[in-house]
C-alpha positions in Angstrom: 86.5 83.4 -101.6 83.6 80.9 -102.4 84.6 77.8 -100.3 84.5 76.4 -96.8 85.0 77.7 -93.9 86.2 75.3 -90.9 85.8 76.2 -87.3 87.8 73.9 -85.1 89.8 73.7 -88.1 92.9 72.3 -86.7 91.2 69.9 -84.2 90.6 66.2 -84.9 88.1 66.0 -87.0 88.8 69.7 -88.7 92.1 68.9 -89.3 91.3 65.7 -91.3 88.3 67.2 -92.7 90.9 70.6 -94.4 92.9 67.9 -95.9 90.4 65.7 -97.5 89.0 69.0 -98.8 92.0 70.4 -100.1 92.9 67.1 -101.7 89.3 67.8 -103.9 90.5 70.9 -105.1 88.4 73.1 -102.4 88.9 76.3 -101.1 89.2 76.1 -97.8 89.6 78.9 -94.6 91.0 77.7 -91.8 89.7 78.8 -88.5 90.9 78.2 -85.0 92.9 79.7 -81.7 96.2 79.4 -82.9 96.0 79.3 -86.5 99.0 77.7 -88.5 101.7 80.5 -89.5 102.2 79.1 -93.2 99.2 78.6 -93.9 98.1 81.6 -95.8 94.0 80.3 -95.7 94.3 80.1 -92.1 93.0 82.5 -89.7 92.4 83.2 -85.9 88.8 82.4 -84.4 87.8 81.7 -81.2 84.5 81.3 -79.7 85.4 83.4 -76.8 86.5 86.5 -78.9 83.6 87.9 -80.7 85.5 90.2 -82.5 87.3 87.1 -84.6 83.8 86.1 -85.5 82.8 88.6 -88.7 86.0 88.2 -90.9 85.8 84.3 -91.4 82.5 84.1 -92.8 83.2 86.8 -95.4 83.4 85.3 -98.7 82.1 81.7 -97.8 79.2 79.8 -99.2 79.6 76.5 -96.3 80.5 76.5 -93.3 82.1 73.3 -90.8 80.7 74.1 -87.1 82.5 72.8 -84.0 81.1 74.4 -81.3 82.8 75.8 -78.0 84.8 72.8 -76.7 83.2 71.8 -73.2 80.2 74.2 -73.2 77.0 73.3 -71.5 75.0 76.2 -73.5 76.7 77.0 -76.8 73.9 79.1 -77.9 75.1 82.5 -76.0 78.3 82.3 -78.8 76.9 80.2 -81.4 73.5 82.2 -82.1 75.3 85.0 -83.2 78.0 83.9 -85.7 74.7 81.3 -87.3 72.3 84.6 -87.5 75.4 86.4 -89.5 76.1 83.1 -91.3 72.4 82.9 -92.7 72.4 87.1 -93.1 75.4 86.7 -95.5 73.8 83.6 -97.4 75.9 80.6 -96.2 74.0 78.2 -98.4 75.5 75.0 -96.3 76.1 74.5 -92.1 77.0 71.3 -91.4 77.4 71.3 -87.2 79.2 68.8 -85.4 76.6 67.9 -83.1 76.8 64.7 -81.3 74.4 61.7 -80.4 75.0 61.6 -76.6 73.0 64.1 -75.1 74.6 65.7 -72.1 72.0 65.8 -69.2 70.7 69.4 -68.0 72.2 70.8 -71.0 69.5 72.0 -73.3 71.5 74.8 -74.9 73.1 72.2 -77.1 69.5 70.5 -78.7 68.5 74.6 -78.9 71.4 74.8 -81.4 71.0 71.4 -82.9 67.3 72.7 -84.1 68.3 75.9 -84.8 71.0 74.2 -87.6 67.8 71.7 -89.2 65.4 74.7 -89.6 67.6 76.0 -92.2 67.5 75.0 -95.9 70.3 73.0 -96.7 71.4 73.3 -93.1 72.3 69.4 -91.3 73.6 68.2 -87.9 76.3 65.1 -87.6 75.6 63.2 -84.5 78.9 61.2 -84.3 78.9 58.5 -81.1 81.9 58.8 -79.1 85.3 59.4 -80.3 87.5 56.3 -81.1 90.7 58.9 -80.2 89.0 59.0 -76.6 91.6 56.4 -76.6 94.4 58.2 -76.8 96.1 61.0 -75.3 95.9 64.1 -74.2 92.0 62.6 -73.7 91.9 62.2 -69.7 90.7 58.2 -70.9 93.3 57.5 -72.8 96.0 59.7 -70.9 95.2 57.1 -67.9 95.7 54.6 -70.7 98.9 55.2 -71.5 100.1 56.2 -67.7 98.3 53.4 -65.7 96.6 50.9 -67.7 93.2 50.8 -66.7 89.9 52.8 -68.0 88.0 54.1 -65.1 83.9 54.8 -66.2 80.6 54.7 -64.6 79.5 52.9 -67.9 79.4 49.4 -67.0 79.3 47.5 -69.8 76.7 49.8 -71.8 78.2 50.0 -75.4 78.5 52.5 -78.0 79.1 53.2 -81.3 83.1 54.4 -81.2 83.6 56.6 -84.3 87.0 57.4 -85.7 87.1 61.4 -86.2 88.2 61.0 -89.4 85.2 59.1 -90.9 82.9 61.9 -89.2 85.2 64.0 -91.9 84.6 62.4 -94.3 80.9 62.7 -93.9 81.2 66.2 -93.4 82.9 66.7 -96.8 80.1 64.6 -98.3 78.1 67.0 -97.3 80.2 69.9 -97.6 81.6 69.4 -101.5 77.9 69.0 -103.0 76.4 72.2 -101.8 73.9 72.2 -104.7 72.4 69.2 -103.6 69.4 69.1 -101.0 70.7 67.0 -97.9 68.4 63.7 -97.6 67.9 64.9 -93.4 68.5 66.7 -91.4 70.3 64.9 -88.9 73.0 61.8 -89.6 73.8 59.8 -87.2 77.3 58.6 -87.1 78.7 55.8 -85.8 81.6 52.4 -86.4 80.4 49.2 -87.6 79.8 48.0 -83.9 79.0 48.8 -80.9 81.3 47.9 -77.8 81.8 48.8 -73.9 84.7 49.7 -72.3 85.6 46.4 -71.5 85.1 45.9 -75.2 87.6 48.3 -76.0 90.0 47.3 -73.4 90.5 43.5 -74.1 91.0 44.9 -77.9 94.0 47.1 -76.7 95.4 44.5 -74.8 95.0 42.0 -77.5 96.4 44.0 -80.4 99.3 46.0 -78.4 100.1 43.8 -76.1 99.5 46.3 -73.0 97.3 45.1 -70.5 94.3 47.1 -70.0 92.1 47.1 -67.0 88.8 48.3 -66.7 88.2 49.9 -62.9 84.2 50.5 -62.5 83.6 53.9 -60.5 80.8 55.9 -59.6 79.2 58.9 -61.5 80.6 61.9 -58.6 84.5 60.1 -58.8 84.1 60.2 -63.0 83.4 63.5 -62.9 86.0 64.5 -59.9 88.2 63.0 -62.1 87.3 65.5 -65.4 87.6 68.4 -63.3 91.0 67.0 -62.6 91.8 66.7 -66.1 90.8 70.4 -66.1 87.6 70.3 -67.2 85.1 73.0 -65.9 83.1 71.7 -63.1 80.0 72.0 -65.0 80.7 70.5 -67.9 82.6 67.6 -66.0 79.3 66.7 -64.2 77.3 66.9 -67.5 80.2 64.6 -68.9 80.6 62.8 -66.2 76.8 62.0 -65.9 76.1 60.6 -69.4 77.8 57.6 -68.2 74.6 56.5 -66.3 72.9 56.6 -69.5 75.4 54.5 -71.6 75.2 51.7 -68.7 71.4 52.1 -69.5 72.1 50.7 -73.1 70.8 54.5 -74.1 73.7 55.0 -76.5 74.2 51.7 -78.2 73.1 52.2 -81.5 75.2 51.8 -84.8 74.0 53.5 -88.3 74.8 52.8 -91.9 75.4 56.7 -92.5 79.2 56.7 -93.1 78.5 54.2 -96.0 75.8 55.8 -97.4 77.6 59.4 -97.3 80.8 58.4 -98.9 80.8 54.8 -100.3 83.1 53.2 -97.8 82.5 51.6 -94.4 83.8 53.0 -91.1 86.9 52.5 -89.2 86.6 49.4 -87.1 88.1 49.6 -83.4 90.4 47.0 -84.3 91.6 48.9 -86.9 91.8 51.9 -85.3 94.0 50.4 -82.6 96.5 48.7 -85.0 97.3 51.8 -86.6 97.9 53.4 -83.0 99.5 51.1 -81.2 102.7 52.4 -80.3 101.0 55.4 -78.5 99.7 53.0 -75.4 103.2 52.6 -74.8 103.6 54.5 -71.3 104.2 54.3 -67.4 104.0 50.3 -66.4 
């Protein structure tokens, strides 16, 4: 089939990305761990199982790239399925990168560049996730159970992205193949930059649920992740980008989402209306 091929493709953002591209009329292969049983374009990949890896690029001219989920060094899996992807003429990778850079972690800028060398080839670097906020996140878990946002961040902002603008970029990008990319990299963000604190006194002012803010250090953050289940490296990594945020390294807000698909981002605000009900927990 000549179409799209989304890894991750029942995540957040590749879930919303498969239905605003099947709502254009494009082909589209679903690819993920437990791939939906009526969906006949949907097949099993995971970045773990290299023998998953050949079959889903067969047939595709783009390809969606979410790469292993808490990975320090993507590259060892990634490498791979991009040198097979440009073998077989994949005319179109658009990776979802991201614009916080985890610390010690260089396997992740080694992909990045390896994506931007490529004709045609372009990296989204999305800010944090607006559904952070919400379960089963480990933030927005301790949302809905306690109340209170525990982070190293201070009041450094950042420029909260709802997933499902980032998918809409991507199927900018994705649904005029033909057309060279502007850059190489796009950085996306919401229309504002905001702390935790930010984003808490929003919560408690649209849902009614008071939300606290609990400042912590860097080592409990990332106790906390490992907690969650994280791997410990990755938790540390994660855990650790914190110090940059309260740094004011991450606040930064871009017009890309406009000037990829006509329409402004999600604001916070927005995004919390329309979730509301799922803060409603343990009190």
């Amino acid at each position: 089939m000549t179409g799209v091929l989304v890894t991750g493709g029942t995540g957040k953002t590749g879930g919303a990305l498969v239905e605003l591209l099947r709502g254009n009329g494009v082909p589209v292969r679903v690819a993920s761990r437990n791939p939906p049983a009526g969906d006949p374009d949907a097949v099993r990949f995971d970045w773990h199982d290299p023998a998953t890896h050949p079959a889903v690029l067969r047939g595709v001219d783009r390809v969606f790239l979410v790469p292993p989920p808490l990975s320090v060094d993507p590259m060892p899996l990634v490498g791979p399925f991009l040198a097979e992807a440009q073998r077989l003429g994949v005319r179109r990778v658009v990776l979802l990168g991201s614009a916080i850079v985890l610390p010690n972690a260089p396997g992740a800028l080694e992909l990045a560049a390896q994506v931007r060398a490529q004709p045609g080839w372009v990296v989204l670097c999305p800010s944090g996730f607006m559904q952070n906020f919400l379960s089963p996140h480990p933030v927005g878990e301790r949302i809905r159970r306690h109340g209170e946002i525990r982070t190293a961040a201070g009041d450094g902002r950042l420029g909260w992205i709802d997933a499902r603008d980032i998918a809409a970029a991507a199927s900018a990008l994705l649904t005029a193949p033909g057309i060279e990319p502007d850059q190489r990299d796009y950085l996306l963000t919401g229309p504002q930059a905001l702390s935790y604190p930010d984003a808490a006194a929003i919560i408690t002012a649209r849902t009614g649920r008071p939300v606290r803010v609990v400042p912590i250090g860097v080592d409990e953050q990332a106790a906390g992740y490992r907690a969650a289940g994280m791997p410990a490296e990755f938790a540390a990594a994660l855990a650790a980008v914190e110090d940059g945020i309260r740094a004011g390294r991450d606040d930064q807000v871009s017009t890309a989402v406009l000037d990829l698909t006509g329409r402004p981002p999600r604001g916070f605000a927005e995004f919390v209306q329309e979730h509301a009900t799922e803060w409603v927990g343990e009190r």
